[in-house]
N, C-alpha and C positions, 0 to 999 in steps of 0.2 A: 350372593349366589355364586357358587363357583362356575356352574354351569345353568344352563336351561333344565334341569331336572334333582340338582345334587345345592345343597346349602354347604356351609364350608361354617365349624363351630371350633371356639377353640377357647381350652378350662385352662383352671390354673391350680396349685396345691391346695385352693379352699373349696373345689367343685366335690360334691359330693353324691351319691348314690340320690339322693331327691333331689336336687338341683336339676338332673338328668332326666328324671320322672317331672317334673314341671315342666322345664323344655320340649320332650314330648307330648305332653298334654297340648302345651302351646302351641307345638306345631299339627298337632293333632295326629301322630301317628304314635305305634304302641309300640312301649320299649325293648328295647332287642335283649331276649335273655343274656344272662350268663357276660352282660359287661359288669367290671368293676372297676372303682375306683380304686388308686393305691396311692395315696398321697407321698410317697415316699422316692426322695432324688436319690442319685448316686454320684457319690466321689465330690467335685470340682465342683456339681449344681448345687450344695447342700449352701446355702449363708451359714457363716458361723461370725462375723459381728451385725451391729446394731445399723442402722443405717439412717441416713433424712434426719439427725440428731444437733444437727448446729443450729445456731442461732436463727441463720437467716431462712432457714424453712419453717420458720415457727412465725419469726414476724410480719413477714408478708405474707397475705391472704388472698391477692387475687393475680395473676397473670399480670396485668398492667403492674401493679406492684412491684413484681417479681424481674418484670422487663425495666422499669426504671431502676431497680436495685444496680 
């Protein structure tokens, strides 16, 4: 809760136009016309490589794993 009255929500490039509409459901108020989704960054925010592709993120599976690596 950000406040005594106000939730604090935060999407990311895969939230979409019904993801918004379940959240409200959830919270049980109705959704606020006329938002939209635009999945699209600009400039610097876009990834343009591959990422998490070595080895060692593939072979360790759990945290403790991953801390003894």
């Amino acid at each position: 809760f950000a406040d005594g009255k106000h939730v604090g929500v935060s999407f990311n490039e895969r939230t979409n136009q019904d993801d918004f509409a379940t959240l409200c459901s959830v919270l049980g108020v109705s959704p606020v016309q006329g938002v939209s989704f635009d999945p699209t960054f600009f400039g610097p925010l876009n990834r343009e490589v591959d990422y998490l592709h070595h080895p060692v993120f593939n072979r360790y599976r759990s945290e403790t794993e991953m801390m003894r690596y």
